[in-house]
C-alpha positions in Angstrom: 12.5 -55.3 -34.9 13.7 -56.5 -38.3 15.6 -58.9 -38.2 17.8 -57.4 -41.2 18.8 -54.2 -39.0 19.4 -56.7 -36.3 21.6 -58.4 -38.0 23.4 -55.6 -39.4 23.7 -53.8 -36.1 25.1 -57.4 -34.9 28.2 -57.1 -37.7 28.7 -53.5 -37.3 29.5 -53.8 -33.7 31.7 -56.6 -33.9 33.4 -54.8 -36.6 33.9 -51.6 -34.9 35.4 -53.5 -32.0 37.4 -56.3 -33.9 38.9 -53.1 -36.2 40.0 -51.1 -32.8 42.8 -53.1 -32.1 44.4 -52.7 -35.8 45.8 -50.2 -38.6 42.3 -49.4 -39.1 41.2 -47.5 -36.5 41.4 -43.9 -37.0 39.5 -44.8 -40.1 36.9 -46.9 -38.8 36.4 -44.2 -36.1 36.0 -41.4 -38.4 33.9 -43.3 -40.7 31.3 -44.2 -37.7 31.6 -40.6 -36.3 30.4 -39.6 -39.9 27.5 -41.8 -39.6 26.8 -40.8 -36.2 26.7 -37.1 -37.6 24.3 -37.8 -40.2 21.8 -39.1 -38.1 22.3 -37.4 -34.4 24.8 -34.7 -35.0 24.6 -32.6 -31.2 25.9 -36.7 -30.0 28.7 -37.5 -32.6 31.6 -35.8 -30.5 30.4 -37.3 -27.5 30.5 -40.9 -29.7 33.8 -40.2 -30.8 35.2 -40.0 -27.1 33.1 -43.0 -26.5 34.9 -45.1 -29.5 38.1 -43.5 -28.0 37.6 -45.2 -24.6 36.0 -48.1 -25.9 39.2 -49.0 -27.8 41.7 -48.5 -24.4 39.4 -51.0 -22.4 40.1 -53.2 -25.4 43.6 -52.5 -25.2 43.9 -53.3 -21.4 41.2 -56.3 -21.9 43.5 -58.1 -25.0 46.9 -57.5 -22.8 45.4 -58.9 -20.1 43.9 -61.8 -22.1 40.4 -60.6 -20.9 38.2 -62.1 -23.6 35.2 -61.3 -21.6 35.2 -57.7 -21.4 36.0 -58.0 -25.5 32.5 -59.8 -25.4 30.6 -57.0 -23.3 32.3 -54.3 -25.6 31.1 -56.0 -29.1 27.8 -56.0 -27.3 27.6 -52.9 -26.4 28.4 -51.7 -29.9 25.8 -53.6 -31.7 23.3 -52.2 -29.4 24.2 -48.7 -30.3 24.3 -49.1 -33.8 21.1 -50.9 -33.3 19.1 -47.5 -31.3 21.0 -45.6 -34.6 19.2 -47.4 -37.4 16.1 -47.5 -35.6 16.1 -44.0 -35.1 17.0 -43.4 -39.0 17.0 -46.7 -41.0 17.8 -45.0 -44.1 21.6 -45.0 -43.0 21.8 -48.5 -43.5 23.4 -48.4 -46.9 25.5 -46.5 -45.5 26.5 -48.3 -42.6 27.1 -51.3 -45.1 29.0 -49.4 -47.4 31.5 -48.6 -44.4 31.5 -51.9 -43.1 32.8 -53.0 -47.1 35.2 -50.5 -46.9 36.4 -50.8 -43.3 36.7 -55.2 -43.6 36.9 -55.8 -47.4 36.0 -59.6 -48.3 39.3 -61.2 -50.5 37.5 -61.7 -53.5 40.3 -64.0 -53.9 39.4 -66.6 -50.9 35.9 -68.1 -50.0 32.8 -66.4 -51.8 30.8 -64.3 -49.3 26.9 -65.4 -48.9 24.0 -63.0 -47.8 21.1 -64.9 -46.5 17.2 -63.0 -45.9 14.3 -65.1 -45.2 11.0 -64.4 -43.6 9.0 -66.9 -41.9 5.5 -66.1 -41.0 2.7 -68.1 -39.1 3.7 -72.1 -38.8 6.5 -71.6 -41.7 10.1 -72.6 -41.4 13.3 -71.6 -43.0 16.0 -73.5 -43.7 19.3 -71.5 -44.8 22.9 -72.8 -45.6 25.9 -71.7 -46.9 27.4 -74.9 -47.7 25.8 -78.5 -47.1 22.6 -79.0 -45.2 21.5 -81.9 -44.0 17.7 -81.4 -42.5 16.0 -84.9 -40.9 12.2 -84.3 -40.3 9.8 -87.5 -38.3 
């Protein structure tokens, strides 16, 4: 899998989940409905009761101080937005566009980094977004 739609499928999840429990989330859950729709359209009403439900068991789980069951819902998330972009990769501008929307970075704080390497055969990569330190015998 690439590693770039892993990633992204990774954030998106968390995202969706993190942005249940705020103002945000009759937006959020339109805006990944919408995407849903583009690329499986007979399954975005079904999704949208899914995001419904998903946000009451995070509900219950944060009143009852149930950071476990937060985990298992950011996971399962990121591993449906994963199945979506492989099923249609083009979305993933998309998906990122929403994500910017959604959770806008404060220009005004810490300067966001984005990161892509590729390693192939006995090649190593070495990323950092502030000091790195890298001790090799």
């Amino acid at each position: 899998m690439d590693p770039q739609i892993a990633a992204l499928a990774g954030t998106a999840g968390t995202t969706i989940v993190t942005l249940m429990a705020t103002d945000a989330w009759q937006r959020t859950r339109d805006g990944v409905v919408a995407v849903w729709r583009r690329v499986s359209p007979e399954r975005a009403d079904s999704v949208a009761g899914e995001l419904n439900q998903t946000r009451e068991d995070l509900l219950v789980a944060q009143s009852g101080e149930d950071s476990q069951t937060e985990t298992e819902l950011r996971a399962e998330w990121q591993g449906r937005v994963r199945r979506l972009l492989l099923a249609d990769p083009s979305i993933a501008e998309e998906l990122r566009a929403l994500l910017d929307e959604l959770a806008p970075h404060d220009k005004s704080s810490d300067s966001v980094v984005q990161m892509h390497a590729n390693a192939t055969g006995n090649g190593r990569v070495y990323q950092a977004g502030r000091d790195q330190h890298i001790k090799e015998s």
